[in-house]
TORDO-754923 format. One line per 8 residues: number of its first residue (from 1); for each residue x, y, z of C-alpha. Coordinates in nm, 3 decimals. Layout:
<sites>
NUM = X,Y,Z | ... .
</sites>
This chain:
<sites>
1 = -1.257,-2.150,1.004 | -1.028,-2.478,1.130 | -0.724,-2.435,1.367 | -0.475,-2.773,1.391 | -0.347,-2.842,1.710 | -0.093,-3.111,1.800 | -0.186,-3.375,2.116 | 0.046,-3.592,2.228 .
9 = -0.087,-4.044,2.171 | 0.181,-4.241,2.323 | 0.565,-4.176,2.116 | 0.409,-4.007,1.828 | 0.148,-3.715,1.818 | -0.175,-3.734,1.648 | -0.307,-3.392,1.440 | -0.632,-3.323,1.486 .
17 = -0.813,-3.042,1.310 | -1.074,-2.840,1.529 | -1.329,-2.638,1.361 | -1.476,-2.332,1.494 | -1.842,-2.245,1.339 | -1.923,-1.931,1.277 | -2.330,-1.794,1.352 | -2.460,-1.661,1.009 .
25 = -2.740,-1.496,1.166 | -2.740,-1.146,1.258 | -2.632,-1.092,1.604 | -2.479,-1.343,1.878 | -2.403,-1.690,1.863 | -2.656,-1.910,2.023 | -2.757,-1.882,2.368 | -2.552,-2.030,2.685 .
33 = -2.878,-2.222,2.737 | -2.935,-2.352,2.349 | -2.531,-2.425,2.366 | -2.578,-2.639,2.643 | -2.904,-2.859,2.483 | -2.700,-2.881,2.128 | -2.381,-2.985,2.334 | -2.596,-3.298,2.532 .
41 = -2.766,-3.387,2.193 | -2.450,-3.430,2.044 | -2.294,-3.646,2.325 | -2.618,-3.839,2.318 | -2.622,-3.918,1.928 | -2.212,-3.979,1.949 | -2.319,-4.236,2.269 | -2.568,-4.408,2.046 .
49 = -2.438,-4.496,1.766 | -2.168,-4.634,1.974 | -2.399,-4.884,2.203 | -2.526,-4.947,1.823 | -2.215,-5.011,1.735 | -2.087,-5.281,1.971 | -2.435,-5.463,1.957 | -2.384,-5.571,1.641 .
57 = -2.032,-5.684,1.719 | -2.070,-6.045,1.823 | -1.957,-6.168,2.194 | -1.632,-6.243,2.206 | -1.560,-6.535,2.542 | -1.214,-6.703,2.473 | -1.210,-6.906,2.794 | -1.540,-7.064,2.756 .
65 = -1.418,-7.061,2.388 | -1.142,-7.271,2.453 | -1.334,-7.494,2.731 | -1.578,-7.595,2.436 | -1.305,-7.647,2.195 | -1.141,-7.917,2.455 | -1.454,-8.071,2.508 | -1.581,-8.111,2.146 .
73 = -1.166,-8.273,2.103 | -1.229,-8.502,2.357 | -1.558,-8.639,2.234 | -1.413,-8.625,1.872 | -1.141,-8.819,1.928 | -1.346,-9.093,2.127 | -1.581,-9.089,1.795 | -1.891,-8.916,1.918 .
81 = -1.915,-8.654,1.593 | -2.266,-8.599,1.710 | -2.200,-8.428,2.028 | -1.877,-8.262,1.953 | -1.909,-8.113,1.648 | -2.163,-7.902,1.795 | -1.915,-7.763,2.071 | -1.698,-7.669,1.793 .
89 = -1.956,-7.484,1.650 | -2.049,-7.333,1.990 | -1.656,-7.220,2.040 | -1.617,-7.078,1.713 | -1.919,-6.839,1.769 | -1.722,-6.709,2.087 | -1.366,-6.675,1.964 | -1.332,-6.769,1.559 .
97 = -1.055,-6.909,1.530 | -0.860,-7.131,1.259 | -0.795,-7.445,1.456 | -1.138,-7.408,1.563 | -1.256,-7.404,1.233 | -1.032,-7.668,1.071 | -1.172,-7.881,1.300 | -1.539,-7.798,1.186 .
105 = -1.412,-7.882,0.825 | -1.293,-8.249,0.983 | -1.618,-8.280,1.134 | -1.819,-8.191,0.779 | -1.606,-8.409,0.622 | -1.666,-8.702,0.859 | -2.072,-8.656,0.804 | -1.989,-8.619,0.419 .
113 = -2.040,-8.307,0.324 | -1.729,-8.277,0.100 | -1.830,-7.926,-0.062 | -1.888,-7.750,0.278 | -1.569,-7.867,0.447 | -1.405,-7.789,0.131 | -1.532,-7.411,0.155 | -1.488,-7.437,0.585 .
121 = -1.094,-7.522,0.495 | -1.055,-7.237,0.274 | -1.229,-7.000,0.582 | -0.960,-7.161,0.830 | -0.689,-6.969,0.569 | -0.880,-6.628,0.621 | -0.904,-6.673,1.000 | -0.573,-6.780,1.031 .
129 = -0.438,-6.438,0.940 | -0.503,-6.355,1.280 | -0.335,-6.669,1.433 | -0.067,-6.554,1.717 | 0.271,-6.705,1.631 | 0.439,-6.718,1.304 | 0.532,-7.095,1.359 | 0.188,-7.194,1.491 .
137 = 0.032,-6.999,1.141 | 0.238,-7.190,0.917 | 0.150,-7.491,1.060 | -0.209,-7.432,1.029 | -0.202,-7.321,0.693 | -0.003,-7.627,0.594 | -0.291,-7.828,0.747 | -0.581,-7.624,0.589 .
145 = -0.360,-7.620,0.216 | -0.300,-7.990,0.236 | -0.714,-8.088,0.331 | -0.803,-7.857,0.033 | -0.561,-8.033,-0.250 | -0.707,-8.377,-0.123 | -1.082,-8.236,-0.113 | -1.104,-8.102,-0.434 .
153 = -1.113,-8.375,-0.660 | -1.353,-8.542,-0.480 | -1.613,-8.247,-0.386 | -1.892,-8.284,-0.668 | -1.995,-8.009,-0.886 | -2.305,-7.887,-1.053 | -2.379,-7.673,-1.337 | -2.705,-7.495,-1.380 .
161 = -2.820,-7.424,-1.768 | -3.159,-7.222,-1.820 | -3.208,-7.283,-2.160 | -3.313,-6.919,-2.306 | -3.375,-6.751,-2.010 | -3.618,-6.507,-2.010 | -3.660,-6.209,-1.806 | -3.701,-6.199,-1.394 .
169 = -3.579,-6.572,-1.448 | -3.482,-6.692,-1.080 | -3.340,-6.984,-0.973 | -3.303,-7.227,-0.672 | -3.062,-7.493,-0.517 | -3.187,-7.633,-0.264 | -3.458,-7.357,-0.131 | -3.139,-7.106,-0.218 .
177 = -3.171,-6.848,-0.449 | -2.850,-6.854,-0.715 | -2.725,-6.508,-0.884 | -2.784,-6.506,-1.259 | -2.346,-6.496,-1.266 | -2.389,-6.826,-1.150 | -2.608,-7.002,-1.427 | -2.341,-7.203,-1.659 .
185 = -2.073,-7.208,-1.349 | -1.994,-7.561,-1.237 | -2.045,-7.506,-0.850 | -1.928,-7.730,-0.574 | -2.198,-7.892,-0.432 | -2.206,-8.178,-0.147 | -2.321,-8.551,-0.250 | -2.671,-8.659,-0.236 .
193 = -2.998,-8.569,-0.359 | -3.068,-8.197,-0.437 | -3.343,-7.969,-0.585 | -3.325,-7.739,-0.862 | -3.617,-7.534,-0.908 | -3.642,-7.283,-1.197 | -3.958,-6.998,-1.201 | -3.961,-6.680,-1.424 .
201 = -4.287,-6.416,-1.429 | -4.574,-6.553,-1.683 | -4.404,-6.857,-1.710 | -4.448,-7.214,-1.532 | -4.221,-7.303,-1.260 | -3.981,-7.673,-1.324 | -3.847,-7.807,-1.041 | -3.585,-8.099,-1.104 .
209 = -3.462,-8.383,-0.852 | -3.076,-8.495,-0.872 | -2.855,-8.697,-0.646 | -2.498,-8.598,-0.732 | -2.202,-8.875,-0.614 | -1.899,-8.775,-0.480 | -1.643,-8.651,-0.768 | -1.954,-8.618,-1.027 .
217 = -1.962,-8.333,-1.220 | -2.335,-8.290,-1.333 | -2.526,-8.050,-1.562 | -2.873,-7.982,-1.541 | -3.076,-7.786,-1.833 | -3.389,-7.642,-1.774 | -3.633,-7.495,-2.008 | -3.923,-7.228,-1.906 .
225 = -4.266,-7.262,-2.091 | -4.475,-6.987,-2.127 | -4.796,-7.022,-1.857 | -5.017,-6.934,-2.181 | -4.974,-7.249,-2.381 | -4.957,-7.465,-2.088 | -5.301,-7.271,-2.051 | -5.414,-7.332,-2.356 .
233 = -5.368,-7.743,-2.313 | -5.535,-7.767,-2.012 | -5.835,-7.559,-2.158 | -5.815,-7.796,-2.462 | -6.004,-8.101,-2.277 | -6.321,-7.929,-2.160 | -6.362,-7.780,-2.548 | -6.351,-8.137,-2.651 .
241 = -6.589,-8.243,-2.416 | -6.821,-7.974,-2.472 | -6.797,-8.088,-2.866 | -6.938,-8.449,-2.828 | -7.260,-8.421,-2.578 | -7.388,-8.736,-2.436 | -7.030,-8.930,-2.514 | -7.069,-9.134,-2.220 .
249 = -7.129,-8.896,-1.955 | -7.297,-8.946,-1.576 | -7.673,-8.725,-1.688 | -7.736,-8.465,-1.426 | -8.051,-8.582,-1.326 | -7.873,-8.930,-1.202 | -7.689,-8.655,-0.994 | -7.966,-8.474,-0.863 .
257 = -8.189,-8.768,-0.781 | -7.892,-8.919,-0.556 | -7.860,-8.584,-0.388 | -8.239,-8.624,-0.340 | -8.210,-8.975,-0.218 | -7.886,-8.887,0.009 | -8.150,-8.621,0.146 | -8.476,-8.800,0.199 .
265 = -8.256,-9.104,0.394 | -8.069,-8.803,0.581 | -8.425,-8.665,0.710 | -8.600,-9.017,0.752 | -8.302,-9.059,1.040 | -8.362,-8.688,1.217 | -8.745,-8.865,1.217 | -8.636,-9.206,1.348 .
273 = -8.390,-9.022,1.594 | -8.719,-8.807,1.739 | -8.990,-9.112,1.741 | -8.732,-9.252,1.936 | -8.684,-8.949,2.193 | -9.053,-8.945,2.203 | -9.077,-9.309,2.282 | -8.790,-9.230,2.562 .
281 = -9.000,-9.027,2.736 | -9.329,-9.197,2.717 | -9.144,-9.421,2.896 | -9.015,-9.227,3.138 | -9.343,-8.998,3.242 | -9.594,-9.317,3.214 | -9.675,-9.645,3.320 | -9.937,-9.913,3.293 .
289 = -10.112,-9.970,3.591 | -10.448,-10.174,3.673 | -10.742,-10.053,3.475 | -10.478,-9.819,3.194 | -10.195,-9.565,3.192 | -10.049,-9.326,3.478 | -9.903,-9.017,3.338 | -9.689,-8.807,3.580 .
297 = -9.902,-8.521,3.689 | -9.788,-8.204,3.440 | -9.658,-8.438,3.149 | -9.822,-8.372,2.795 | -9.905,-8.762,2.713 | -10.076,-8.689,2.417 | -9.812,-8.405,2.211 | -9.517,-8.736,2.266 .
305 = -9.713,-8.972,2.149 | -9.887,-8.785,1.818 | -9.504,-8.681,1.745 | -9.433,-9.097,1.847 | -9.672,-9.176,1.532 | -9.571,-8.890,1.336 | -9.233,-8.986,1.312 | -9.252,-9.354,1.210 .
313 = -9.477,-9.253,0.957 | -9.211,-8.982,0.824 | -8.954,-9.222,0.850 | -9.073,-9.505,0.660 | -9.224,-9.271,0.429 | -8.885,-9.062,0.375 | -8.647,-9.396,0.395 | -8.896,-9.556,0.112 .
321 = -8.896,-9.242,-0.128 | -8.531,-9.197,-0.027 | -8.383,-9.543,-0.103 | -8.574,-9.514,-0.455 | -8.436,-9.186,-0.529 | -8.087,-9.311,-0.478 | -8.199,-9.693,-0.699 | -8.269,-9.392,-1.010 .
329 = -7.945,-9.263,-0.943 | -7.768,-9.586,-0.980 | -7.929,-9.676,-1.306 | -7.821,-9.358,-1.466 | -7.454,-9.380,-1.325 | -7.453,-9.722,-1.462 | -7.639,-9.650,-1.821 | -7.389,-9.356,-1.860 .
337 = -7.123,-9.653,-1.867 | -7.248,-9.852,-2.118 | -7.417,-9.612,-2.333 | -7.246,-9.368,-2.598 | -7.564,-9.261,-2.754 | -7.635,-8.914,-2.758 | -7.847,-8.757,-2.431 | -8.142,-8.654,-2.508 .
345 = -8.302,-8.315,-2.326 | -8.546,-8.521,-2.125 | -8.437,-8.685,-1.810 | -8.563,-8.865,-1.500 | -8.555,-8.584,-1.166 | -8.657,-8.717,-0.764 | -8.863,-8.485,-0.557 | -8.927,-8.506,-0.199 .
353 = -9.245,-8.415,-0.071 | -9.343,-8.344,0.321 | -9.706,-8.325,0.416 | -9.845,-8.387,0.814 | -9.982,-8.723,0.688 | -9.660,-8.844,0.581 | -9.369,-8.835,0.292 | -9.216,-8.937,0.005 .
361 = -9.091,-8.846,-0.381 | -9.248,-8.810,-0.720 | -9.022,-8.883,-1.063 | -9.077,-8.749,-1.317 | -8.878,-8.745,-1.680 | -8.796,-9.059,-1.909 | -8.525,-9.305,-1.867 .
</sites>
């Protein structure tokens, strides 16, 4: 059941309507107590979603506002775009305003980007809506009207065809997504280079490069290929090469037999490396004196120098079997290039052999 009372707001009087809830249960209303919890709830949802509320509104500051705006017209006019156009941008954010934002459109225009001071002009008519003085709102619209009319023939435009476009088709300018209501529209567009890039599901993605002059009207047409036969020609050169076997081809065992080389050279230097560590500290624990060798007193002379003799032997051995491993490789890399015959099964394979006594590689196949 609703009762409508009368208050008084200022001259007039406002009608409110105030509703009085009835309990459906059997018995009482709710308790005093439960009354009192539902009544704070309330007040706290209702002062909620009004901090909510004015957080998203944006700060409003007109005196540093209009302390920006004077400084950005003072470096303006001296010709320092760089550091005032900023401070208009700064003094906008704090109190939009139409002046504010015509000049913003000036400073686009001096840096140019026709199509976005062409758009900030036409914003300056929607802010100036709220411009205080009927004189002073004329006037600005006057100035916004008259920048548009001279901007607009010479703000470029660019029209975006997709060529049959199929389904989930989406499109790009510049890293910006387009609506499909915008394919076929010529759009205003500021001069310079630009991107288009054009990607649909199952389909490959074309990107296109432009640079658009000032009063140019430009269309671009794309065309989306289906990912399958794009597929299909990139699987086409491995069938063909799988067709003719031994057309000039580097043999697998010229392959393996450099990896083998690469290897037995690699280890030959770990054994070079060592001998020399051993020799280090032979050098260090031991000395020749009258009548043979002092040893310091605790220092293994003979494990350093058996691992002394091990290692050149390893290392010449290794390096030797190594460098021929990689000569066998060479030949095949360069027979591949000048032959065309077919391969035959048989080839030539390096393997490295370690024993205590020393190193090296047996080959075995047919060149």
């Amino acid at each position: 059941m609703a009762e409508t009372t009368t208050r008084p707001l200022g001259k007039g009087h406002l009608e409110a309507p105030r509703f009085q809830i009835a309990d459906t249960r059997r018995g009482a209303g709710l308790a005093p107590g439960r009354r009192a919890v539902v009544g704070l709830a309330s007040a706290a949802a209702v002062a909620l979603c009004g901090a909510a509320a004015r957080a998203q509104e944006p700060a409003r500051d007109p005196v540093a506002a209009e302390a920006l705006f004077k400084a950005a017209r003072a470096l303006v006019d001296k010709g320092d775009y760089a550091a005032g156009c900023p401070k208009f941008e700064a003094s906008l954010a704090l109190n939009p305003s139409a002046s504010t934002m015509i000049n913003i459109a000036r400073c686009h225009e001096h840096d140019g980007k026709l199509a976005t001071a062409w758009h900030d002009y036409n914003r300056a008519l929607v802010l100036n809506r709220e411009t205080a003085g009927e004189q002073r709102r004329r006037s600005l619209e006057q100035i916004a009207q008259k920048e548009i009319a001279a901007l607009e023939p010479r703000v470029p435009k660019l029209r975006i065809v997709v060529e049959g476009a199929p389904a989930g088709v989406e499109v790009q300018r510049d890293g910006t997504a387009l609506p499909a209501a915008a394919l076929g529209e010529p759009l205003p567009i500021d001069p310079g280079p630009h991107e288009i890039r054009a990607s649909a599901p199952g389909h490959e993605t074309e990107t296109r490069a432009i640079t658009i002059a000032e009063g140019q009207t430009e269309t671009v047409e794309l065309t989306l290929r289906p990912a399958a036969a794009a597929g299909a020609g990139a699987a086409a050169a491995p069938a063909k090469a799988e067709e003719a076997p031994g057309g000039g081809g580097v043999p697998a065992w010229a392959w393996v037999s450099g990896a083998a080389g690469i290897a037995l050279v690699g280890a030959s230097v770990g054994f070079l490396i060592d001998d020399l560590s051993a020799i280090g500290a032979l050098r260090d624990n031991c000395r020749e004196v009258p009548g043979g060798t002092y040893c310091n007193p605790g220092y293994d002379f003979a494990a350093d120098n058996a691992r002394k003799n091990r290692d050149v032997g390893l290392f010449v051995g290794l390096g030797g079997a190594g460098l021929v491993a990689l000569g066998v490789a060479v030949y095949g890399i360069v027979a591949a290039g000048g032959e065309r015959e077919p391969a035959r099964a048989q080839g030539a394979v390096a393997l490295p052999w370690i024993a205590p006594s020393g190193a090296g590689a047996s080959i075995s196949g047919s060149f």
